[in-house]
N, C-alpha and C positions, 0 to 999 in steps of 0.2 A: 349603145343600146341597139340591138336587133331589131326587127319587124315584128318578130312573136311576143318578145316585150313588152312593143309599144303599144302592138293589141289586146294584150293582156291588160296594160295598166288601164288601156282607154274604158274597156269592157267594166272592171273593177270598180272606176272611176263615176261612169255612167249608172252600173247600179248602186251606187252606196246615192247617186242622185237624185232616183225613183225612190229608195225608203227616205231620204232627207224629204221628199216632196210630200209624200205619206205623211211623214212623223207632223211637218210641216203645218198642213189640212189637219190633221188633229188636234193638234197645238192651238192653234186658232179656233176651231168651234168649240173646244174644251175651256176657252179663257184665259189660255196661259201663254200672255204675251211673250212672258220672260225669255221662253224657249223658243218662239217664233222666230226669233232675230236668232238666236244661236244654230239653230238646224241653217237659217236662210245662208249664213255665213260658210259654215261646214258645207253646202250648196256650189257657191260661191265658188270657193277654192277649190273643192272636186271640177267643178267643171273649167277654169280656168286651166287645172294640171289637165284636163282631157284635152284642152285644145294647145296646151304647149307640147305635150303628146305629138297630137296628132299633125303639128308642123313639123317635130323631130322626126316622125315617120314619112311624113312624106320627101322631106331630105335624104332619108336614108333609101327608101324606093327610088326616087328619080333623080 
């Protein structure tokens, strides 16, 4: 993986985190638990891939 890659996935990753955090806060004052735990998880895993990311990245810079 390149450097432009991994800043592209990280970028990707990070916003799909802000609507999950969004979708999230609506879920919850709207009453609908169900989807609270499914956005949190999709969450989750986006930022988990941002930060195995952003260690592959920096392997590959230094």
């Amino acid at each position: 993986m390149g450097k432009k890659i991994c800043w592209t996935i990280i970028f990707i990753t990070l916003a799909l985190n802000v609507v999950m955090l969004q979708w999230t806060i609506e879920a919850y004052l709207g009453l609908e638990f169900e989807r609270v735990f499914r956005y949190t998880i999709i969450a989750m895993i986006s930022s988990l891939l941002a930060l195995v990311t952003l260690f592959r990245w920096r392997k590959v810079e230094y």
